[in-house]
Structures are given as structure tokens and as C-alpha cells.
C-alpha positions as CSV (number, residue, x, y, z in Angstrom):
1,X,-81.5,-32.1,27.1
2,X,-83.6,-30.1,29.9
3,X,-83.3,-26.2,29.5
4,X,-81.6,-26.1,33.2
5,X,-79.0,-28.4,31.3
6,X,-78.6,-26.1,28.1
7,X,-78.6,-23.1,30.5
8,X,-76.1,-24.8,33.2
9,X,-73.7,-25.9,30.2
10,X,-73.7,-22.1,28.8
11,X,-73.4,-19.8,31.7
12,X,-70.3,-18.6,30.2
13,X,-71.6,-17.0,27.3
14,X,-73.4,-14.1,29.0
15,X,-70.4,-12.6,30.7
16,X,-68.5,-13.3,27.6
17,X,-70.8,-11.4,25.2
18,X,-70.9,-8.5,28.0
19,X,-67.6,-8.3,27.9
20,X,-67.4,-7.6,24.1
21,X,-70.2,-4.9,24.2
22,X,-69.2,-2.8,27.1
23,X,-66.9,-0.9,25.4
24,X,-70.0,0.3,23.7
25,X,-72.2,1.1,26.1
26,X,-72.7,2.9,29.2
27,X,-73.6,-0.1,31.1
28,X,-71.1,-1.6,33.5
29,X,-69.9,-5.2,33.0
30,X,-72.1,-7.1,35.4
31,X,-75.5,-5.2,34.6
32,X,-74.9,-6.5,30.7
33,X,-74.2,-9.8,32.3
34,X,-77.2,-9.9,34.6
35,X,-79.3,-8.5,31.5
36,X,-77.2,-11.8,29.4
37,X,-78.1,-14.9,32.1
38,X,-81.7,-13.4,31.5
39,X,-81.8,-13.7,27.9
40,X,-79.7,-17.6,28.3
41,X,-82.4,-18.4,30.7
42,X,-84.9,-17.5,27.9
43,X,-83.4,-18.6,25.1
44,X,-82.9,-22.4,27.3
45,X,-86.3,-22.7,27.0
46,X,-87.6,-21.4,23.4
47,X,-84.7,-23.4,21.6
48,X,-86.2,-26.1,19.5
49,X,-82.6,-28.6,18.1
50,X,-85.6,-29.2,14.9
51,X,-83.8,-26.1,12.9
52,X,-80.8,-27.6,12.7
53,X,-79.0,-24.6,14.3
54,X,-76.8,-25.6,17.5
55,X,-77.8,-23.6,21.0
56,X,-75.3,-21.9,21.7
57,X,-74.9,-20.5,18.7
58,X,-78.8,-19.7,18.9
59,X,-78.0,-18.4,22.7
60,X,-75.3,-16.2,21.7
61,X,-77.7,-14.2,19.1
62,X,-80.7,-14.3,21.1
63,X,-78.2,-12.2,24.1
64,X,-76.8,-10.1,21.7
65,X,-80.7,-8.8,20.9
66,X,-81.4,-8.4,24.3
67,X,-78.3,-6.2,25.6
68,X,-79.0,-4.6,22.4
69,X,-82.2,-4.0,23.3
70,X,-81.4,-3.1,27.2
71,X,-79.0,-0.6,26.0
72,X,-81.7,1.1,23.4
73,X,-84.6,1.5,25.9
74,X,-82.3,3.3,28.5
75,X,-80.9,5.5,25.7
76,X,-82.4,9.0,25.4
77,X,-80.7,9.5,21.3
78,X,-82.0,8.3,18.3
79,X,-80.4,5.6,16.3
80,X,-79.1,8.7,13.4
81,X,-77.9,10.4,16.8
82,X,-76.2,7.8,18.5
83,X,-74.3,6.8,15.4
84,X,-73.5,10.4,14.9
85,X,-71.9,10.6,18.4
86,X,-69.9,7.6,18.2
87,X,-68.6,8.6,14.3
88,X,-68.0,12.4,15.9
89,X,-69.6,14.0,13.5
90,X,-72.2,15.9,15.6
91,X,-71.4,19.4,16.2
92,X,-71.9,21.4,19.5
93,X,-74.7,22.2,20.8
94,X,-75.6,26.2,20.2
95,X,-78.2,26.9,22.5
96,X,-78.1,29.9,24.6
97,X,-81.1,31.0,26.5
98,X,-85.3,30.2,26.7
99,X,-87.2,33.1,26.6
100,X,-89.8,33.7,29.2
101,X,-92.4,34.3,26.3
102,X,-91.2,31.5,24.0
103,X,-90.6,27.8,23.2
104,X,-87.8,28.8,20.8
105,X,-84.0,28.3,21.8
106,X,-81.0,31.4,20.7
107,X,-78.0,30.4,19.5
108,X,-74.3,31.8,19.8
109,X,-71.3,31.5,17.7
110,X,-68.9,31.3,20.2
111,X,-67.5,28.1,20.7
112,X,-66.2,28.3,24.3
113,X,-69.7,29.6,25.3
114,X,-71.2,26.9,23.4
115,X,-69.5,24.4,25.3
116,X,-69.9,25.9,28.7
117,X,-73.5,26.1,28.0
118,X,-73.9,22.3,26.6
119,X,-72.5,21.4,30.3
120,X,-75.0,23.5,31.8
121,X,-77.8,22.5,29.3
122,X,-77.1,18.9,30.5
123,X,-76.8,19.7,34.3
124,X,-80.7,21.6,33.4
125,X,-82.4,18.5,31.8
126,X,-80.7,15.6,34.3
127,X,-83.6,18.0,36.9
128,X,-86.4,17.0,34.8
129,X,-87.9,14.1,34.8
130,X,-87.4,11.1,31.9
131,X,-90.2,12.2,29.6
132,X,-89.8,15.6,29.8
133,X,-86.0,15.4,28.7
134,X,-86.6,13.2,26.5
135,X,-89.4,15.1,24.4
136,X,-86.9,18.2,25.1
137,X,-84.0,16.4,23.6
138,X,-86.1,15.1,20.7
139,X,-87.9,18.6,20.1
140,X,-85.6,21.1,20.5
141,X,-82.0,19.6,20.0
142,X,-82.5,16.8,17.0
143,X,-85.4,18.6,15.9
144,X,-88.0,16.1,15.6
145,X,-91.6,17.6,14.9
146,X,-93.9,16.5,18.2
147,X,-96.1,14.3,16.3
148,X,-93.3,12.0,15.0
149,X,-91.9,12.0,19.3
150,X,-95.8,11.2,19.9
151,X,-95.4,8.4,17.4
152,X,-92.6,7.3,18.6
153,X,-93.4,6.6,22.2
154,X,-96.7,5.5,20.9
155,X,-98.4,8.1,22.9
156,X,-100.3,11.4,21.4
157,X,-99.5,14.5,20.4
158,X,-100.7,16.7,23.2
159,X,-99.0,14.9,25.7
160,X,-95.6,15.4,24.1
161,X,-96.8,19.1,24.1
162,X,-97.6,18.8,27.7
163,X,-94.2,17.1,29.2
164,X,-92.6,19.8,26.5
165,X,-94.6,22.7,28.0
166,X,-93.8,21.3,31.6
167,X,-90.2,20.7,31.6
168,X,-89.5,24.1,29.9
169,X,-91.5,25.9,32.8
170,X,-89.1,23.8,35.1
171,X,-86.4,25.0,33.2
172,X,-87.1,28.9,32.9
173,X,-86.7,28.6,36.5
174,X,-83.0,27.4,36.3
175,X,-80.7,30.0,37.1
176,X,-77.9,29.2,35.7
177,X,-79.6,28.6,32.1
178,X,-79.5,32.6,31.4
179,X,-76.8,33.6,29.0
């Protein structure tokens, strides 16, 4: 069997699988399915029938990864975050205010405050670009020491600093940031 066959025969599965996983993600539907026909298409022609396992069986795992793997790179949470989030056991987030002379974030008790703030905290970081609110996110909200970001994104330590120093310049200058 040719791998157009084996890809021809299963162009079901993608959309199926999408399906399943939507309710999951923040993809839509058809972008998990586009992301699936990719992975069938690769997995049509890597399959080898000489380990006794049957391709669609092998298909349906090998798209699985991938959306998996769509859906991680475009997420800006770790995996302990995200799996926080969806068990809704994170709490809110209690920052207040940047100081002008510090990288350090205030925090407030108030939970109505807190709330009002965490809408305007995201509004602030969807300004900056990717790196910067991700190494702000990382830093500052979850924490993470710079050097385990720089490991992360397998990039060094001063630039982490950098899109850190940069995006909290950009955001000293939001106005509506100051509490």
C-alpha cells in the first residue's frame, strides 16, 4: 500500500481526533484538523506494517502528538500552570502596580481590585510582544528564576533580562497599570 493510499483511506481520523481535543484547547476545530491531515500525511509515509502495529492505530497516536504539540508551542503557561488552571486551583493574580525605580510587583488584598487588575494586567501584556510576555509571565507571575526561562527557551540569561527589562519599560508607560 502507497502512503497516498494509507493517507486517502484515513482522512477521517484527523477531524475525528480534532474533534475530541477541542474542548481542550483554544484552537478552533479546523486549525486542529489542518494541524491533524499534517501529521496523517507524515505519519503515511514513516509507517513501516514490520512492527506489527496496524496504521491507523499508529496514525491516530502520531496526531495526537502533534495537536499536542501545536497546542504546547502556542501556549504562554507551563505544564504545572496549565494543569493548575484547568483543576482551578490557581488563585488570583495580586499584582498592583510597577514602580518606576523597580522590577518588583505590589500586591493588594482586595479581591475585587485583584480582579479588575488581572483584566488590566492581561490587556498590558497582549501590547508586548511574544518574548517579552512570555519572560514577564514566567518571571514575575509563576516565579521562575531567569536562568531556568533562559534554559527553557534555550537561549541565555541576559537576553531573558533584556526582553524582561524591555517589556517592563513598555509597560511603565501604560496608564491604566497604576493602582
Amino acid at each position: 500500500m502507497t502512503p497516498q493510499h494509507r493517507y486517502q483511506t484515513n482522512t477521517d481520523l484527523p477531524r475525528r481526533i480534532a474533534t475530541s481535543r477541542a474542548g481542550n484547547a483554544t484552537w478552533t476545530i479546523p486549525d486542529l484538523t489542518q494541524e491533524g491531515h499534517a501529521a496523517l500525511w507524515k505519519a503515511a509515509h514513516t509507517y513501516t506494517p514490520d512492527h506489527g502495529v496496524p496504521f491507523r492505530a499508529y496514525a491516530a497516536q502520531r496526531i495526537r502528538w502533534a495537536l499536542l504539540d501545536a497546542q504546547r508551542d502556542n501556549d504562554t503557561h507551563s505544564r504545572r500552570h496549565r494543569a493548575q488552571i484547568n483543576a482551578g486551583t490557581t488563585h488570583a493574580i495580586t499584582l498592583t502596580h510597577i514602580t518606576p525605580d523597580s522590577e518588583h510587583w505590589t500586591t493588594v488584598d482586595d479581591h475585587a481590585d485583584t480582579v479588575a487588575l488581572a483584566v488590566d494586567l492581561d490587556r498590558a501584556l497582549d501590547q508586548l510582544n511574544w518574548w517579552q510576555d512570555y519572560c514577564i509571565r514566567q518571571r514575575y507571575l509563576l516565579d521562575i528564576p531567569a536562568t531556568v526561562i533562559a534554559r527553557d527557551v534555550e537561549r541565555s540569561e541576559s537576553w531573558v533580562h533584556l526582553h524582561i527589562r524591555t517589556g517592563l519599560a513598555r509597560l511603565r508607560n501604560t496608564p491604566h497599570l497604576t493602582y
